[in-house]
N, C-alpha and C positions, 0 to 999 in steps of 0.2 A: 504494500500500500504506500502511496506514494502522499506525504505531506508538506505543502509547502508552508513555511513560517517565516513572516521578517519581522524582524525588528522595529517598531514604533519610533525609539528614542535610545540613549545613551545612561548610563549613570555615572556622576561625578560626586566621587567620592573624596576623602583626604586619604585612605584608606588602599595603598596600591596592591597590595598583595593580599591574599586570603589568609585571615589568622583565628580562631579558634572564642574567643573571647572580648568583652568589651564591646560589641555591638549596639546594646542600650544609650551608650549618651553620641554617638554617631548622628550629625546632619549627614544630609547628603542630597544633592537634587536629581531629579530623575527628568530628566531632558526630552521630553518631545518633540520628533522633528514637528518645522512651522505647521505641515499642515494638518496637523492632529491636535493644537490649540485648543478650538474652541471647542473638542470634546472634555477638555478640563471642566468647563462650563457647571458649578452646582457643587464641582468637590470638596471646595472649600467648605460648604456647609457639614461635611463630614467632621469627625476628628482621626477618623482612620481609614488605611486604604489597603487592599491587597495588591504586592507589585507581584510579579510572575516576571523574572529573567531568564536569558541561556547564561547557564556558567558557561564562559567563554576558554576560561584556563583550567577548567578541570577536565580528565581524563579517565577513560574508565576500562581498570583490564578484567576481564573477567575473574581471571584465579586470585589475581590482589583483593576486588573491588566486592564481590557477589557477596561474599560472607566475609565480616572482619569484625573487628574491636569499634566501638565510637572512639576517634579521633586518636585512635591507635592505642590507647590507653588501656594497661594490664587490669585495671579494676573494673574494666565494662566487660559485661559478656561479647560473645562474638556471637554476632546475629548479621541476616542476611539484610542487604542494600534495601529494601522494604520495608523494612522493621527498623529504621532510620532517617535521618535528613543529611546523611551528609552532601558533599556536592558531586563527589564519582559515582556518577548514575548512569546506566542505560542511555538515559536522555537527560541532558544534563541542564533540566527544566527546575528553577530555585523559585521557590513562593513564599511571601512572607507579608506578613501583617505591622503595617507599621503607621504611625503617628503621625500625620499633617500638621506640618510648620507654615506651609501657607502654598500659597500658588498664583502664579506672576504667568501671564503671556502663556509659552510653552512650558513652564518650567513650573515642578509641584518639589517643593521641600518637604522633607522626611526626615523621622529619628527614627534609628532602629533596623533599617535597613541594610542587611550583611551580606552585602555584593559589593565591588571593589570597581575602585574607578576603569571603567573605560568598559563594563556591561552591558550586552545587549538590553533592552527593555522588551519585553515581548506583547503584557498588557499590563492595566492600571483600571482597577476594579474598586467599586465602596464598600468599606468593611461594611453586611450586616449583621446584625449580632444575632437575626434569628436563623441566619445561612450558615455564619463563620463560627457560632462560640455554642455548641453542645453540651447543655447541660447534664452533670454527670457524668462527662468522659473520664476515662481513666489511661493513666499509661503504668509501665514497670517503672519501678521503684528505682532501678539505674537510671532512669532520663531524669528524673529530679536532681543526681549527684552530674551528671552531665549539663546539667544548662546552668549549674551555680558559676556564675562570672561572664554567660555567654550574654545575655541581655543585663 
């Protein structure tokens, strides 16, 4: 099956390279080219947005990538690439839910956003909370010791 995807916009980050923690106090803008503008139109009224990127610099081999440790670390179980967010996927499609700092022309500021400058953008969706935030979800007890520092 053949799919074509492009890129919307850019993300400019201060943030060059991919690193593991500290994402939380992260500005960052998420660049629409000109003529996708005036679909910004309303977002502002949000206070959150779902981005959807390509990781651009991640890479994914199968016998490394399919099952491994969260962020290589000896105290996470090793669980398969599903059963994760890291960024070596199959399809190296990053979503994240993040905080509207405002938005100018093409350009939508955000906190929290953990893509690194120079990111495809692929869409830019309104968080809602009756779509995005399921009540009484749960995960393992290791992704709690895993996201301490990461937001």
């Amino acid at each position: 099956m053949r799919l074509d995807l492009r890129a919307i916009g850019v993300v400019r980050s201060p943030v060059a390279e991919p690193v593991d923690e500290g994402w939380g106090l992260v500005v960052s803008e998420v660049r629409l080219e000109e003529r996708y503008a005036s679909g910004l139109k309303g977002l502002e009224e949000f206070s959150h947005a779902v981005i959807v990127v390509w990781l651009h610099k991640a890479e994914f081999a199968l016998h490394a990538h399919l099952r491994r440790r969260p962020q290589g670390r000896e105290d996470m179980p090793c669980v398969g690439i599903f059963a994760q967010r890291a960024r070596h996927r199959p399809n190296p499609i990053g979503v994240t839910a993040v905080e509207i700092v405002g938005v100018e022309g093409n350009v939508l500021r955000v906190r929290g956003l953990d893509a690194i400058d120079g990111t495809p953008v692929l869409d830019v969706r309104p968080y809602f909370a009756a779509c995005d935030c399921v009540e009484g979800a749960s995960v393992p007890e290791w992704v709690e010791r895993l996201m301490e520092g990461y937001f």
